[in-house]
C-alpha positions as CSV (number, residue, x, y, z in Angstrom):
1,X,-72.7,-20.0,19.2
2,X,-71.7,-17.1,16.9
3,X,-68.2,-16.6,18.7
4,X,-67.4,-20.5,18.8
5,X,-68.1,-20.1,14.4
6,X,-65.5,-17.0,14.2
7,X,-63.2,-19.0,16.7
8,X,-63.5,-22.2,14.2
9,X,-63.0,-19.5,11.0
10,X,-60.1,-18.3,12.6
11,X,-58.7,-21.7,13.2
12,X,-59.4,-23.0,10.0
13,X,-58.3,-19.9,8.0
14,X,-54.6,-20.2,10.1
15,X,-54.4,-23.6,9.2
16,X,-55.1,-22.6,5.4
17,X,-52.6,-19.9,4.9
18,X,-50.0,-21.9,6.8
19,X,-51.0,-24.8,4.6
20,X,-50.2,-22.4,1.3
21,X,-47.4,-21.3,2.9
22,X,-45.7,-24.9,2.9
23,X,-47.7,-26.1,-0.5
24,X,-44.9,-24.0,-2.7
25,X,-47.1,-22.7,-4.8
26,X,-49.7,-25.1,-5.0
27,X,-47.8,-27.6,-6.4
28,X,-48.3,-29.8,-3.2
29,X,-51.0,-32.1,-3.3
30,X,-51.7,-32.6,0.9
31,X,-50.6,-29.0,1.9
32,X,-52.9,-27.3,-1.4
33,X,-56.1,-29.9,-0.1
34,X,-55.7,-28.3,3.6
35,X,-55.8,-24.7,1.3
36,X,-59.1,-25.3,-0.3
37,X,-60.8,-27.1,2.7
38,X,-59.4,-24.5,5.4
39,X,-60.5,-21.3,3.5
40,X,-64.2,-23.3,2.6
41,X,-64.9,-24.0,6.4
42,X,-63.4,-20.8,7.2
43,X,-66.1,-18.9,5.1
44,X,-68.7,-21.1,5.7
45,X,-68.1,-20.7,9.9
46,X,-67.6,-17.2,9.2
47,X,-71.1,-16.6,7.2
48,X,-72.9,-18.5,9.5
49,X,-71.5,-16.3,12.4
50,X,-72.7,-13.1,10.9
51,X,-76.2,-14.3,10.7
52,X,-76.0,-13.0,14.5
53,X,-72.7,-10.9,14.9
54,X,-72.3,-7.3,14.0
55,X,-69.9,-7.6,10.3
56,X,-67.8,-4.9,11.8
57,X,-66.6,-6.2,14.9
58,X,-66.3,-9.7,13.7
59,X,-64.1,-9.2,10.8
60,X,-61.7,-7.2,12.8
61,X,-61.6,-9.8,15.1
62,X,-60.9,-12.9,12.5
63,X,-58.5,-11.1,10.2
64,X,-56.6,-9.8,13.0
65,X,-56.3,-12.8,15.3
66,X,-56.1,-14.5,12.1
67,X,-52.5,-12.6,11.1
68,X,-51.3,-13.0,14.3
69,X,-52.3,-16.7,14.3
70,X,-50.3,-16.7,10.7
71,X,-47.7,-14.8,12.5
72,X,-46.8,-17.3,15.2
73,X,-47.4,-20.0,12.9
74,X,-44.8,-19.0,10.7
75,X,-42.6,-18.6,13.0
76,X,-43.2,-21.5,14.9
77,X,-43.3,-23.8,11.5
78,X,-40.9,-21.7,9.1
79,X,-38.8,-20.5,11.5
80,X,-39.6,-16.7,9.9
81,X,-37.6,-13.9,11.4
82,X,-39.2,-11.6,14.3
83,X,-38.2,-8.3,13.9
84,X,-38.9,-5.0,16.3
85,X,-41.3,-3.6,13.6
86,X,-43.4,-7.0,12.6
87,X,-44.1,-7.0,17.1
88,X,-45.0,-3.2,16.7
89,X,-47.2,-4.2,13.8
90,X,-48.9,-7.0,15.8
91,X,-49.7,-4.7,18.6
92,X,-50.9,-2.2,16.5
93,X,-53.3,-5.1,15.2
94,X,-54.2,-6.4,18.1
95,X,-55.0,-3.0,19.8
96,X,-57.2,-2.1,16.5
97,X,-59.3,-5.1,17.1
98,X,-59.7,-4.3,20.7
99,X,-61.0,-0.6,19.4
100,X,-63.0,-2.0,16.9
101,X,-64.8,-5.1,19.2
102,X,-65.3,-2.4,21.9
103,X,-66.8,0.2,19.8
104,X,-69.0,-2.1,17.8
105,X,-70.0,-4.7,20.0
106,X,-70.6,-8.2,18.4
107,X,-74.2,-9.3,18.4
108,X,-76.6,-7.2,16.5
């Protein structure tokens, strides 16, 4: 039950910075509502994970599928450059969360 909460978090935490993203500085009603709901249930999904997951492990894993998620989304939604160095920087994400989920395990 713990990995379907950070799965949710990270869902709901993509969907919030995307949502600030297109809110222009908050000065969009619908995009700034999606802002303060997304980031709520992403802490409150996230908080309820770690009363079973290891902290470690599952924070890697949410902020860095998390900035991918942003990543893609950005692109996908803003039509934001991709650039040799942003793909290095993903991969170097992605293969510190594998380090970090493998070394720490999740449940505790």
């Amino acid at each position: 039950m713990g990995v379907a909460m950070v799965a949710g978090a990270i869902l709901a935490e993509v969907m919030a910075t995307l949502a600030l993203r297109a809110s222009h500085g908050l000065t969009r009603l619908g995009p700034s509502v999606l802002v303060v709901v997304g980031y709520g249930l992403a802490f409150v999904l996230l908080a309820q994970a770690l009363k079973s997951l290891n902290v470690g492990p599952v924070y890697a894993v949410w902020s860095g599928v998390g900035t991918v998620g942003a990543f893609v989304g950005g692109v996908v939604l803003f039509d934001e450059q991709v650039r040799l160095a942003t793909l290095a920087g993903i991969a170097l994400v992605i293969l510190g969360v594998a380090v970090m989920y493998l070394g720490g395990g999740l449940e505790h």
